[in-house]
SEVEX-562360 format. One record per residue: x, y, z of N, C-alpha, C in turn; chain. Coordinates in nm, 4 decimals, m for minus. Layout:
N
n_xx X&n_yy Y&n_zz Z&ca_xx X&ca_yy Y&ca_zz Z&c_xx X&c_yy Y&c_zz Z&mol A
...
***
This chain:
87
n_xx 0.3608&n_yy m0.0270&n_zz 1.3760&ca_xx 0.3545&ca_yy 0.1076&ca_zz 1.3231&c_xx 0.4678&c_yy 0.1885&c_zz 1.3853&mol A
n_xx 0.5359&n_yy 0.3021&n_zz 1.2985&ca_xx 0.6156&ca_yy 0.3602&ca_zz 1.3489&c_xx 0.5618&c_yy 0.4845&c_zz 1.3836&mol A
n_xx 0.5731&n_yy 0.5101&n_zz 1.5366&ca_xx 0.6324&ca_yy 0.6101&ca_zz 1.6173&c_xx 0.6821&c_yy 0.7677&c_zz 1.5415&mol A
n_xx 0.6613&n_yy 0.8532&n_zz 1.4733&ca_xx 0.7703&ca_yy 0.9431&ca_zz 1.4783&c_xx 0.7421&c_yy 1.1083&c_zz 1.5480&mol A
n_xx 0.5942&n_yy 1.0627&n_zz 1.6373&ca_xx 0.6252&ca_yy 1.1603&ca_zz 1.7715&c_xx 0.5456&c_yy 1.2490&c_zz 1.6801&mol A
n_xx 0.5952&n_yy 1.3956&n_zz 1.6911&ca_xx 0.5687&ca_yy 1.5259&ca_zz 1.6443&c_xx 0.6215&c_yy 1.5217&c_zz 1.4839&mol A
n_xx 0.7408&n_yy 1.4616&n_zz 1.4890&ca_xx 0.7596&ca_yy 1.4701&ca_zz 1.3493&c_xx 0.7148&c_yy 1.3580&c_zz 1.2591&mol A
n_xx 0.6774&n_yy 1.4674&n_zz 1.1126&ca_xx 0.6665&ca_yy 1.3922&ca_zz 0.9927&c_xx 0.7114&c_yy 1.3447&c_zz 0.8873&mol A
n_xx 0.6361&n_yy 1.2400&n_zz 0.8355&ca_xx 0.7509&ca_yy 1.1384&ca_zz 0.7549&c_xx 0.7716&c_yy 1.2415&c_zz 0.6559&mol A
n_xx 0.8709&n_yy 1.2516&n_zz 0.5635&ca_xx 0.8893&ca_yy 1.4091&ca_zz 0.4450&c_xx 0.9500&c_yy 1.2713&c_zz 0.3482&mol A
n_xx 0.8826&n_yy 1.2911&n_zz 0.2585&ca_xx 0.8904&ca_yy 1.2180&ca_zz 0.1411&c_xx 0.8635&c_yy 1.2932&c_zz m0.0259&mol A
n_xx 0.9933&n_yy 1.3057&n_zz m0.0330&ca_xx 1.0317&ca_yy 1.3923&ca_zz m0.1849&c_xx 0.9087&c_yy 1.2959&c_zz m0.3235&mol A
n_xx 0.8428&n_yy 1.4368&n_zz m0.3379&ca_xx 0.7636&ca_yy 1.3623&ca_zz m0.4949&c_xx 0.8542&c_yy 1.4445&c_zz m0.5721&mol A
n_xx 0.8131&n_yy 1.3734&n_zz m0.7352&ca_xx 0.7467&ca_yy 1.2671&ca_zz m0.7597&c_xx 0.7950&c_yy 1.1532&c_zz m0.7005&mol A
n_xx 0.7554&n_yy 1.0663&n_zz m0.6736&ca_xx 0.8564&ca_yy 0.9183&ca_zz m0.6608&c_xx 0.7625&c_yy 0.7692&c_zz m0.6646&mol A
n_xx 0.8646&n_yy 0.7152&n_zz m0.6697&ca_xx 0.7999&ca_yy 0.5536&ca_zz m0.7050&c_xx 0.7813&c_yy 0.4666&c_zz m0.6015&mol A
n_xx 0.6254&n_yy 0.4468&n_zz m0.5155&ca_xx 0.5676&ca_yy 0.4233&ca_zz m0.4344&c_xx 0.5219&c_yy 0.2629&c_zz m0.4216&mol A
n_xx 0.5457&n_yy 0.2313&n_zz m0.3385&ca_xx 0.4755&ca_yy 0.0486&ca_zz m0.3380&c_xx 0.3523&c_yy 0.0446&c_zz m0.2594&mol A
n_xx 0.2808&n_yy m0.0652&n_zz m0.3589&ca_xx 0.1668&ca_yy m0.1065&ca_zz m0.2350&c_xx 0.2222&c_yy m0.2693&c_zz m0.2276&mol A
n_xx 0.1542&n_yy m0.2984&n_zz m0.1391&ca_xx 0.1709&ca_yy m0.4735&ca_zz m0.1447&c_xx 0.0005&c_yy m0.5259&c_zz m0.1458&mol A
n_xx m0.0541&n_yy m0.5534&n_zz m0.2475&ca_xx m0.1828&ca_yy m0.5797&ca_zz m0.2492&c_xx m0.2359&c_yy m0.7275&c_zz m0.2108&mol A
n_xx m0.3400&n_yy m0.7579&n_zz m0.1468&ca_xx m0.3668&ca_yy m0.9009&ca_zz m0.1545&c_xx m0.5406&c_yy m0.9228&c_zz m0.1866&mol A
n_xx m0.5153&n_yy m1.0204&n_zz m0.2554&ca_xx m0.6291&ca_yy m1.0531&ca_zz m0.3214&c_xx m0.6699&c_yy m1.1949&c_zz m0.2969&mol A
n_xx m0.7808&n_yy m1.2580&n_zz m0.3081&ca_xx m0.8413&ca_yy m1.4009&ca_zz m0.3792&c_xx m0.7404&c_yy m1.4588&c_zz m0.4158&mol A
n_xx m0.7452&n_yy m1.6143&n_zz m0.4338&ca_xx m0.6113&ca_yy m1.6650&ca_zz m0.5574&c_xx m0.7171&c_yy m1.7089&c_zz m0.6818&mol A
n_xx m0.8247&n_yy m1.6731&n_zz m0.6303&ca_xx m0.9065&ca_yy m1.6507&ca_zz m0.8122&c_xx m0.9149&c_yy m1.5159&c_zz m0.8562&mol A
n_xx m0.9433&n_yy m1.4483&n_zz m0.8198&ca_xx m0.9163&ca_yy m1.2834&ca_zz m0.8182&c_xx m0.8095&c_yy m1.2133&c_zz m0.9565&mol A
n_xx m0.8638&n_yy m1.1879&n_zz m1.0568&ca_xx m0.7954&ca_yy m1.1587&ca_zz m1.1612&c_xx m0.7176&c_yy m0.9906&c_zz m1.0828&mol A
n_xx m0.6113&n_yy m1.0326&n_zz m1.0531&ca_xx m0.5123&ca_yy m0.8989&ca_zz m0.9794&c_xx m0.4552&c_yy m0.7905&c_zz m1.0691&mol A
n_xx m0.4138&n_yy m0.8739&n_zz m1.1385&ca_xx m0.3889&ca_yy m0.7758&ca_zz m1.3196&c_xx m0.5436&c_yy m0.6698&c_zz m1.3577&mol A
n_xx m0.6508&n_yy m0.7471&n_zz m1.3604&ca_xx m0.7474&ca_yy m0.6500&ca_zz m1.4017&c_xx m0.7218&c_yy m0.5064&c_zz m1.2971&mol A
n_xx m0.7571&n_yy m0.5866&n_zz m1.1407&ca_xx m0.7892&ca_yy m0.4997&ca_zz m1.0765&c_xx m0.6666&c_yy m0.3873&c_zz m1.0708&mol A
n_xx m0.5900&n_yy m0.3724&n_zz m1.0831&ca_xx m0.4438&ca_yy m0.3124&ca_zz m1.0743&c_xx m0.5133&c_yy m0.1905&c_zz m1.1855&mol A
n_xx m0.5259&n_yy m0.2668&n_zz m1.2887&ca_xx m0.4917&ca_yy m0.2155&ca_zz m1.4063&c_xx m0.6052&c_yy m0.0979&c_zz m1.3944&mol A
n_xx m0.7453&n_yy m0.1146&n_zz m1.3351&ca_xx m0.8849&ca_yy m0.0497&ca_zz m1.3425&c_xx m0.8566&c_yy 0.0701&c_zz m1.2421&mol A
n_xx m0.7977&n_yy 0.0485&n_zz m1.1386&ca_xx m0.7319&ca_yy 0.1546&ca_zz m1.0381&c_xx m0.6307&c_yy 0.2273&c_zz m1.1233&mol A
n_xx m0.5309&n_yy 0.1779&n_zz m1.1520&ca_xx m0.4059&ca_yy 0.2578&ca_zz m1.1835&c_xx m0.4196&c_yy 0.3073&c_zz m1.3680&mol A
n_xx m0.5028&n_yy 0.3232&n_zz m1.4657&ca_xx m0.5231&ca_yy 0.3505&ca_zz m1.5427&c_xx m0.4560&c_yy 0.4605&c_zz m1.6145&mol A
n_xx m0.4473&n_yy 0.5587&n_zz m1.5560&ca_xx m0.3770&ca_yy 0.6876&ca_zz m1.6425&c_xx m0.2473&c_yy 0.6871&c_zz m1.5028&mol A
n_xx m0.1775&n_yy 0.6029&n_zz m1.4631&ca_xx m0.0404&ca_yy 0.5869&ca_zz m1.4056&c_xx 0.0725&c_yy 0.4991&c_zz m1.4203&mol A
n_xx 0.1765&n_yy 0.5952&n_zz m1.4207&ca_xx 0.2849&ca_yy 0.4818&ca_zz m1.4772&c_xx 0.2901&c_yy 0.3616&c_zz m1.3645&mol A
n_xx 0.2884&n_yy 0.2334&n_zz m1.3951&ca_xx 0.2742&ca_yy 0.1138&ca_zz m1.2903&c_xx 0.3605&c_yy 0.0378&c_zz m1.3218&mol A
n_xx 0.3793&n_yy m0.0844&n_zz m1.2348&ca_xx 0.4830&ca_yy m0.2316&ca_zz m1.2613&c_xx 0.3942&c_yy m0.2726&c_zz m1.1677&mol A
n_xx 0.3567&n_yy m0.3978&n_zz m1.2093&ca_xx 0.2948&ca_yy m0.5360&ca_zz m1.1147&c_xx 0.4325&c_yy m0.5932&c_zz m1.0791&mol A
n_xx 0.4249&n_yy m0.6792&n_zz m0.9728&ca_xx 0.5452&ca_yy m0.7954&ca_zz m0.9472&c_xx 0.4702&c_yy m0.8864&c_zz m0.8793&mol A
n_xx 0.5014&n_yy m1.0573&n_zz m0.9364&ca_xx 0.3692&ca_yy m1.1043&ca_zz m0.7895&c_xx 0.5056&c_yy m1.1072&c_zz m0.7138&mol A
n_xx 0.4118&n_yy m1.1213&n_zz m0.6024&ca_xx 0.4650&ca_yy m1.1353&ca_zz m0.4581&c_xx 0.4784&c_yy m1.2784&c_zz m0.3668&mol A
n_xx 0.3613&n_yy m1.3090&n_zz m0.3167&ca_xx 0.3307&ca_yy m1.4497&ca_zz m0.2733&c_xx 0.2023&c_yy m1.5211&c_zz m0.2639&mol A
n_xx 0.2482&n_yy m1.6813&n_zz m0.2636&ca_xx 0.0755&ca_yy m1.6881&ca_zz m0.2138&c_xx 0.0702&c_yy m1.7729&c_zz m0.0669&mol A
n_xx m0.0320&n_yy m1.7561&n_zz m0.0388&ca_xx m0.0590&ca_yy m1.7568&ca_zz 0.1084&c_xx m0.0351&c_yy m1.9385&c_zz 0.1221&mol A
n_xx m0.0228&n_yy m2.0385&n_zz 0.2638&ca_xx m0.0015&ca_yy m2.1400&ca_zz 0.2738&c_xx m0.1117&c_yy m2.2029&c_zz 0.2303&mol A
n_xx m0.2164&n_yy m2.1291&n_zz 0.2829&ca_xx m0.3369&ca_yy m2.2379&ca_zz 0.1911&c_xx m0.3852&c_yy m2.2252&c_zz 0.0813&mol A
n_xx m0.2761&n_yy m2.0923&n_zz 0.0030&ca_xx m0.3456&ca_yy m2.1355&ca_zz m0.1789&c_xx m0.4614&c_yy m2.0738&c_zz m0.1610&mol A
n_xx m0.4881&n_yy m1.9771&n_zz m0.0490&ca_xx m0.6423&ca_yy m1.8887&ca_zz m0.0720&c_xx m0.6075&c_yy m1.7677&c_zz m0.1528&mol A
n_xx m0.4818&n_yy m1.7035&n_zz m0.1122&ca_xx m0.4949&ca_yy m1.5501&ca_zz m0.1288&c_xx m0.3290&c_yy m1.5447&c_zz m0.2283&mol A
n_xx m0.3248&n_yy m1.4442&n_zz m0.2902&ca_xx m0.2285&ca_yy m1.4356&ca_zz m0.3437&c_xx m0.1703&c_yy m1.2615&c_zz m0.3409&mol A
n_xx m0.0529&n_yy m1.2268&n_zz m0.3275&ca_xx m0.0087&ca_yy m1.0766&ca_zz m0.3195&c_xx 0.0828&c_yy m1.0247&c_zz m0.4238&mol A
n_xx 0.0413&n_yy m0.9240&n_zz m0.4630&ca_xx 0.1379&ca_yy m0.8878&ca_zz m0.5267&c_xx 0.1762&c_yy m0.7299&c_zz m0.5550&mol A
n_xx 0.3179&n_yy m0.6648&n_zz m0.5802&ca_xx 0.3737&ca_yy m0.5283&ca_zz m0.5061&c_xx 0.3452&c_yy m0.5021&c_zz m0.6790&mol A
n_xx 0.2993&n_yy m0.3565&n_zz m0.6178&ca_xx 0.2391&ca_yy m0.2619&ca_zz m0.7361&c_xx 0.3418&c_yy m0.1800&c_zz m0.6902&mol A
n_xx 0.4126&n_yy m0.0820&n_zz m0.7894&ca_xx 0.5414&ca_yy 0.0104&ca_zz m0.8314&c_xx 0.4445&c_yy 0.1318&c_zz m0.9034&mol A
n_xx 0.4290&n_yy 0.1940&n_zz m0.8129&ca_xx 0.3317&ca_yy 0.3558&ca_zz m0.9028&c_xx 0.4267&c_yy 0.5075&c_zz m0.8773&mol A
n_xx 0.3596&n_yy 0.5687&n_zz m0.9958&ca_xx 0.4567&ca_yy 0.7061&ca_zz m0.9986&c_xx 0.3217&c_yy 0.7858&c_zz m0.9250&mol A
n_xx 0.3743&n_yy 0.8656&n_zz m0.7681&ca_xx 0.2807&ca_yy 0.9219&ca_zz m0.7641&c_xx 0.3959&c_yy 1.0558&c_zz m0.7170&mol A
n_xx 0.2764&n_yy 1.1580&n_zz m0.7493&ca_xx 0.3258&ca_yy 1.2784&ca_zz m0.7624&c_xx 0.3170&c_yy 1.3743&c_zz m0.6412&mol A
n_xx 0.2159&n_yy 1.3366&n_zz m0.5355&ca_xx 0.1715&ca_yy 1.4243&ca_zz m0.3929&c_xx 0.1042&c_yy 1.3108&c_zz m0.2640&mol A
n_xx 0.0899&n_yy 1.3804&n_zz m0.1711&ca_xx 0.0943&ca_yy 1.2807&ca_zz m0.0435&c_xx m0.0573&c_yy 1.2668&c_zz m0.1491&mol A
n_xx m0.1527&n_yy 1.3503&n_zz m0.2121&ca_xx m0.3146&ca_yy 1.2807&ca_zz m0.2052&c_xx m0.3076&c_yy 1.2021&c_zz m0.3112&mol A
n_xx m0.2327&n_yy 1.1997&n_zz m0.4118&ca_xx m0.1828&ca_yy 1.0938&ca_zz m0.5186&c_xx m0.1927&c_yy 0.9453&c_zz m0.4477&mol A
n_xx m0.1127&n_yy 0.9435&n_zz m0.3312&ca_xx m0.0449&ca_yy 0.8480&ca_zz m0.3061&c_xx m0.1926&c_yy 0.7644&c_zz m0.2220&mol A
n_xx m0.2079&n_yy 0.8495&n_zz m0.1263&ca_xx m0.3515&ca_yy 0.8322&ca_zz m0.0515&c_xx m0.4434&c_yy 0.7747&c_zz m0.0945&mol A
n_xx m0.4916&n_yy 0.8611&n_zz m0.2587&ca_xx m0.5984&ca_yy 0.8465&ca_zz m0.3233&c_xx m0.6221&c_yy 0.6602&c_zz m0.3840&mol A
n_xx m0.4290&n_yy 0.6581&n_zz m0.4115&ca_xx m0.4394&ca_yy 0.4702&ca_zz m0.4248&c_xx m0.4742&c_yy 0.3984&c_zz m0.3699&mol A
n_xx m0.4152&n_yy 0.4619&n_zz m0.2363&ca_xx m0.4580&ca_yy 0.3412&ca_zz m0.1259&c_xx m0.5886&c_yy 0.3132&c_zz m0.0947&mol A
n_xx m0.6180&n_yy 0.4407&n_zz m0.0973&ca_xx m0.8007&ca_yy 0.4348&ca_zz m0.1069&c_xx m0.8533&c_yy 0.3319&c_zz m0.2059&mol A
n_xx m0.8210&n_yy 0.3610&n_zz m0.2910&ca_xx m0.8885&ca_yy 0.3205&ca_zz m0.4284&c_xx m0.8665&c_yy 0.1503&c_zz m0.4074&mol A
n_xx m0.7272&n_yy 0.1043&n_zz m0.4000&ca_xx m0.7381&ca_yy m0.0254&ca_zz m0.3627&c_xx m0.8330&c_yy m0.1374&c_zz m0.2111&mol A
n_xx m0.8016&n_yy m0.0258&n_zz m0.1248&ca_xx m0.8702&ca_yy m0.0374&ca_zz m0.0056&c_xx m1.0206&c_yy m0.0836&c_zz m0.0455&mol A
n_xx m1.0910&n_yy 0.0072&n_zz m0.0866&ca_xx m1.2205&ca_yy 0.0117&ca_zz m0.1081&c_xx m1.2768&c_yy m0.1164&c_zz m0.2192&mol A
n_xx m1.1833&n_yy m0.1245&n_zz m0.3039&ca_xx m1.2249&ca_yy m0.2483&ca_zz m0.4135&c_xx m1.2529&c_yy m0.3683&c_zz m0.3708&mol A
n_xx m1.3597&n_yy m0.4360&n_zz m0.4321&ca_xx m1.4628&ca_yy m0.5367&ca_zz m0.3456&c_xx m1.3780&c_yy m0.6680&c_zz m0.3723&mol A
n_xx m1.2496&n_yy m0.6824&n_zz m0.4080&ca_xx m1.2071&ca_yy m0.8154&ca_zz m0.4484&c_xx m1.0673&c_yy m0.8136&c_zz m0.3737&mol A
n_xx m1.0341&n_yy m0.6690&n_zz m0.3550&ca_xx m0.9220&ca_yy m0.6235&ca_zz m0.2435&c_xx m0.9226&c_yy m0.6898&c_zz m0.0826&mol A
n_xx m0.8479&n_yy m0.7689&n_zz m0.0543&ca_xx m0.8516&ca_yy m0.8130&ca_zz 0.1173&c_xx m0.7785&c_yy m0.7105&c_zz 0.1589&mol A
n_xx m0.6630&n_yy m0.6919&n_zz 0.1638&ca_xx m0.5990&ca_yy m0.6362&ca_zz 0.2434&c_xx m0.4635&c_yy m0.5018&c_zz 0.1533&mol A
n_xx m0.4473&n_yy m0.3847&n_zz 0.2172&ca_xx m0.3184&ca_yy m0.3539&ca_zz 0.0971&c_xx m0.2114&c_yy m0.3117&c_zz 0.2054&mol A
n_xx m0.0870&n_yy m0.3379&n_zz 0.2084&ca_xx m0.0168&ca_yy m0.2285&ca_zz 0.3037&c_xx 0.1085&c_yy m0.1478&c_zz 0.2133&mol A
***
């Protein structure tokens, strides 16, 4: 994690935000993307899959418009029951 003390990160909206999501490698990732990000402009990309073929990742590209925009995703992916991990 980065350090930046007293100061904060300042990040110009609107702008085009990544998550890196990881899921199941049965885990339909497309649905889940799609059920979160619904009324947002998105791009899937896969990403990778893990050495043992359990888990698979892949970077979501979203237009978000405010730090709670951005938050509210992470949440939203965070919390989803098929979601392992998002950074």
């Amino acid at each position: 994690m980065v350090d930046l003390g007293d100061e904060e990160l300042e990040i110009n909206y609107p702008t085009r935000w990544e998550y890196t999501v990881i899921v199941l490698q049965d885990a339909d990732s497309d649905a889940i993307i799609a059920e979160i990000f619904q009324d947002i402009d998105y791009t899937v990309q896969p990403s990778r899959i893990s050495s043992s073929g359990k888990y698979v990742s892949v970077k979501v590209h979203a237009m978000v418009y405010s730090d709670d925009d951005r938050l509210a995703n992470f949440a939203a992916l965070r919390d989803h029951e098929l979601v392992r991990f998002v950074i």
